[in-house]
C-alpha positions as CSV (number, residue, x, y, z in Angstrom):
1,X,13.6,22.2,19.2
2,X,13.8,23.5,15.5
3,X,15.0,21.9,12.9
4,X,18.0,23.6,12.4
5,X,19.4,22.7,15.9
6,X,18.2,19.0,15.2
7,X,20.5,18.8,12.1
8,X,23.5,20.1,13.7
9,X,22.9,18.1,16.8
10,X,22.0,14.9,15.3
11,X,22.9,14.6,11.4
12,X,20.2,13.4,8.7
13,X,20.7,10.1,10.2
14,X,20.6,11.0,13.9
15,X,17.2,12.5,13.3
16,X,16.1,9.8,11.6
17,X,16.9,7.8,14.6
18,X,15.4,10.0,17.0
19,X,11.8,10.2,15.3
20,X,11.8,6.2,15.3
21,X,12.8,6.1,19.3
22,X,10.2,8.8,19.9
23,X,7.8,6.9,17.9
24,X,8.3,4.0,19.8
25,X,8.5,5.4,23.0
26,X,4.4,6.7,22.3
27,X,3.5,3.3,21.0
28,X,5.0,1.9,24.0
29,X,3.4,4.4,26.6
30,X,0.0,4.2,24.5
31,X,0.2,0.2,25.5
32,X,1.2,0.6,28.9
33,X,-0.3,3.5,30.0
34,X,-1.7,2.1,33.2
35,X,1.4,0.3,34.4
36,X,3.3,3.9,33.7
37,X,0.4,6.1,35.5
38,X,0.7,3.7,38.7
39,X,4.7,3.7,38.6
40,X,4.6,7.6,38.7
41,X,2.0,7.6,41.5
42,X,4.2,5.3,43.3
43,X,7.2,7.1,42.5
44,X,5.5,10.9,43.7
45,X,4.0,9.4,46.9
46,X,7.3,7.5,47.8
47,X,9.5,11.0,46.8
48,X,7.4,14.0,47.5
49,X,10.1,16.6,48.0
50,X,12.2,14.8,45.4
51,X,9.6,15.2,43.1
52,X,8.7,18.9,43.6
53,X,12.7,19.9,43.6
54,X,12.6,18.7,39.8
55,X,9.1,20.5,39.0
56,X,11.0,23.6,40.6
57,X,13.7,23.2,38.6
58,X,11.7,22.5,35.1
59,X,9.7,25.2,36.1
60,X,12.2,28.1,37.1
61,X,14.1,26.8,33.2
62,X,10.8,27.1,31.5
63,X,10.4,30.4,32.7
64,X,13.8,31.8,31.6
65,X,14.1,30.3,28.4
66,X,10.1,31.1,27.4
67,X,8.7,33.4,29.5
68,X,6.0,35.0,27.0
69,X,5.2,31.4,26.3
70,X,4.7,30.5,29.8
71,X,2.6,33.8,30.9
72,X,0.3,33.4,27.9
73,X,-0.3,29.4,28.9
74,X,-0.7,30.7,32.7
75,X,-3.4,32.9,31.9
76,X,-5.8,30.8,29.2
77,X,-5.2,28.2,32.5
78,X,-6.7,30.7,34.5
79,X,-9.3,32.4,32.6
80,X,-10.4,28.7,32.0
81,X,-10.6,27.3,36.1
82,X,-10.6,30.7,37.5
83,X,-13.2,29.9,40.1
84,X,-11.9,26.8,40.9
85,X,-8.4,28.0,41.7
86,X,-9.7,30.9,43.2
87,X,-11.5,28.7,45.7
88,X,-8.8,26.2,46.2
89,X,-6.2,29.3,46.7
90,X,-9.0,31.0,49.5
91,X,-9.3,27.0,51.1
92,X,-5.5,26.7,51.4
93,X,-5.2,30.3,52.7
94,X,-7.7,29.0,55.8
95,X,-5.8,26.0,56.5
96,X,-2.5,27.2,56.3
97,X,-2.6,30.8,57.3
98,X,0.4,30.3,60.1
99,X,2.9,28.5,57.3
100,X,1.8,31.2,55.0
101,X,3.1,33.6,57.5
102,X,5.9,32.1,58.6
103,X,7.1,31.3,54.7
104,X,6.8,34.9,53.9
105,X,8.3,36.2,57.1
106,X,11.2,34.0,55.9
107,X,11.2,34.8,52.5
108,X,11.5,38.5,53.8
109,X,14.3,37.9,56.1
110,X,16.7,36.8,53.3
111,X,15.5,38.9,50.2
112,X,15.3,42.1,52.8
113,X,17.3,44.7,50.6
114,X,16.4,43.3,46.8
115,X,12.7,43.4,48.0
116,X,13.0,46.9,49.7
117,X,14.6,48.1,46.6
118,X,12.5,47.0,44.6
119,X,9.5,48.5,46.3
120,X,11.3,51.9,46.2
121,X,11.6,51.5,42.4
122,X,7.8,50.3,42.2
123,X,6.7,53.4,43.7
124,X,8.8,55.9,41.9
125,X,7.8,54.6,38.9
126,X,4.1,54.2,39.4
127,X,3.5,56.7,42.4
128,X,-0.1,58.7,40.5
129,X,-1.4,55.5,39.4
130,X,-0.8,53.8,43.5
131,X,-2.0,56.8,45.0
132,X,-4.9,56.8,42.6
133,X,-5.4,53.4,43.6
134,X,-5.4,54.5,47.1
135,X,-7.7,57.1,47.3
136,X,-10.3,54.7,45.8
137,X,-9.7,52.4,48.0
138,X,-10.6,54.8,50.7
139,X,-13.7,56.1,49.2
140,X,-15.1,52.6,48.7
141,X,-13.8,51.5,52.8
142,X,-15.8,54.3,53.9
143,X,-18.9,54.3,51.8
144,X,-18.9,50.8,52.8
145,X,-18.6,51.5,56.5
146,X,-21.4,54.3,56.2
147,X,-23.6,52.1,54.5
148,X,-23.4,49.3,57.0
149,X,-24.2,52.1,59.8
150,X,-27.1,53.6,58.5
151,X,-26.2,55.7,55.6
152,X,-27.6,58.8,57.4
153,X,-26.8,61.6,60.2
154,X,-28.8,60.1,63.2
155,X,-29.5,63.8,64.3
156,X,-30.3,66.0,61.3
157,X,-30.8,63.4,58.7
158,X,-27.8,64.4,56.3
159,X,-27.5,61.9,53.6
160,X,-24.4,62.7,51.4
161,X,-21.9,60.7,51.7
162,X,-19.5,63.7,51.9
163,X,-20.8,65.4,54.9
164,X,-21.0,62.1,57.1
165,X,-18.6,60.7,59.6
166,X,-18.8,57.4,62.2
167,X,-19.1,59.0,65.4
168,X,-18.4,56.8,69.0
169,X,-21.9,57.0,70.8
170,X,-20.1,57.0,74.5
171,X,-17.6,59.8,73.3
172,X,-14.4,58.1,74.0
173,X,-13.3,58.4,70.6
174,X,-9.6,59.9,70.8
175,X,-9.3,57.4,73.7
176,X,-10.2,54.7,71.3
177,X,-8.0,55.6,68.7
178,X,-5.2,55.8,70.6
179,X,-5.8,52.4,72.0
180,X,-6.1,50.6,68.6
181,X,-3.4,53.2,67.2
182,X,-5.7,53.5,64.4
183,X,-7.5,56.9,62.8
184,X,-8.6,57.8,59.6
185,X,-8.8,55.1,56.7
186,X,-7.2,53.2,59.0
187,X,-10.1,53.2,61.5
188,X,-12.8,52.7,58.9
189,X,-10.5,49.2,57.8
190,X,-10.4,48.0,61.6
191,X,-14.0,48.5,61.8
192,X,-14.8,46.1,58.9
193,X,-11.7,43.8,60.2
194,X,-14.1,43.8,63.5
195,X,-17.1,43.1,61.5
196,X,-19.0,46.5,62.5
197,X,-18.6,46.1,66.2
198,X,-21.7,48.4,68.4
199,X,-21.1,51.4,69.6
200,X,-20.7,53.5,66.6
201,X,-23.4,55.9,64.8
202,X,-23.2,57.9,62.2
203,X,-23.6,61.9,62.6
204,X,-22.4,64.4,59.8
205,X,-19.1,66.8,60.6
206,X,-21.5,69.4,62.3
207,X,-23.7,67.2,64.5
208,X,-20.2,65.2,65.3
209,X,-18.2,68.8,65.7
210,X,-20.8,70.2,68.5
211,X,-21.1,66.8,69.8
212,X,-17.4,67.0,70.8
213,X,-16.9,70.6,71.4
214,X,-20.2,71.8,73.4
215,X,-21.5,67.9,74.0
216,X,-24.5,68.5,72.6
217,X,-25.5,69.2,69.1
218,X,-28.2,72.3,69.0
219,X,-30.4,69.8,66.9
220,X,-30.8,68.2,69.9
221,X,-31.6,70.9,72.0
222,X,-34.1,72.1,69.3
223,X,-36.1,68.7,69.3
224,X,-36.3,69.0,73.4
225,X,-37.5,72.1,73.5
C-alpha cells in the first residue's frame, strides 16, 4: 500500500497507529513463533479444504490486481527449484493420472465453448509458428523411430534419413493401420507409445515400394542369384 492511500485511509495519526500495531504484532510473532507455527499446522490439518478455498481466493486476487508482479516471482521460483518441481509435478502425474483425467474432462465439460474459442483464436493467430512447431515435431518422431530400428535400409543399405521408411516384416501393414487407426506421424508416435514393439524393419521407399507391389525387392533377387 503506498503512502498516499495510507494518508487518506488513515490520517497522520491513524498511520501512526498502524506502524506501532504492526510493530507489535512482529515482536509478538518473533516471541511466539512456535506456538503460532503449531496453531496453523493445527488449524491446516483440521481445515484442509477451508484452507485451500482462501489460498484460491488470495491467489486468483493477487493475480488480478499484480499480475506482472506475480509472473515475474513465478518464474525466479522456478528457475531456482526447477528440477525439484519438475520431479514432484512428473511423481504426482504417476499417482494421480485417473483424477488428472477426470478433473480435466470436467473442467472441459463446463468451459466447452470459451475453450473451443479460444483455441480457434490461438491458431489463427499463431498458425506458421504451430505448424512450424509441428513439422519438427515430426522430423524428430521419426528420426527417433529410425534410429531405434537400425538407422539403415536392411536390403540395400540406404542411410539417409530421407529415403527411409519402417516397413512391417510380415506385410500386413495396411491391415495394421487400419486396426490401430493410425498412419503417418501418427504411426511413428504409437510405435514409441508401444516402446518399439518387434515386427518392424526398416527398408528405404524403393526396397519397401517393390516389397509391396511385386513382394520382392530385385535386391533380393540379385543377392540369390
Amino acid at each position: 500500500m503506498d503512502a498516499a492511500r495510507v494518508d487518506a485511509n488513515y490520517g497522520q495519526a491513524g498511520v501512526r497507529d498502524l506502524v506501532k500495531k504492526r510493530e507489535s504484532n512482529r515482536k509478538y510473532a518473533a516471541r511466539h513463533r512456535d506456538e503460532i507455527n503449531e496453531k496453523s499446522r493445527k488449524y491446516v490439518a483440521e481445515h484442509p479444504e477451508e484452507r485451500k478455498e482462501t489460498h484460491r481466493k488470495y491467489n486468483a486476487k493477487n493475480r488480478a490486481e499484480h499480475p506482472e508482479r506475480v509472473r515475474e516471482i513465478n518464474r525466479k521460483h522456478y528457475a531456482k527449484y526447477r528440477d525439484e518441481l519438475c520431479e514432484k509435478a512428473r511423481k504426482y502425474r504417476a499417482e494421480h493420472r485417473e483424477k488428472i483425467k477426470e478433473r480435466a474432462h470436467k473442467h472441459y465439460a463446463e468451459n466447452r465453448d470459451e475453450l473451443c474459442e479460444k483455441a480457434r483464436k490461438y491458431v489463427a493467430e499463431n498458425r506458421e509458428e504451430i505448424n512450424e512447431r509441428q513439422r519438427k515435431c515430426n522430423v524428430e518422431r521419426r528420426v527417433r523411430v529410425l534410429w531405434t530400428y537400425g538407422s539403415r535400409c536392411v536390403c540395400c543399405g540406404e542411410s539417409r534419413y530421407e529415403f527411409l521408411a519402417i516397413d512391417h516384416v510380415n506385410g500386413d501393414g495396411a491391415a495394421h493401420r487400419h486396426k490401430i487407426g493410425k498412419g503417418g506421424s501418427s504411426f511413428y508416435a504409437w510405435l514409441i507409445k508401444n516402446n518399439f514393439p518387434e515386427g518392424f524393419q526398416i527398408l528405404c521407399w524403393n526396397c519397401n515400394w517393390a516389397k509391396g507391389v511385386y513382394g520382392k525387392c530385385p535386391h533380393k533377387e540379385e543377392r540369390e542369384a
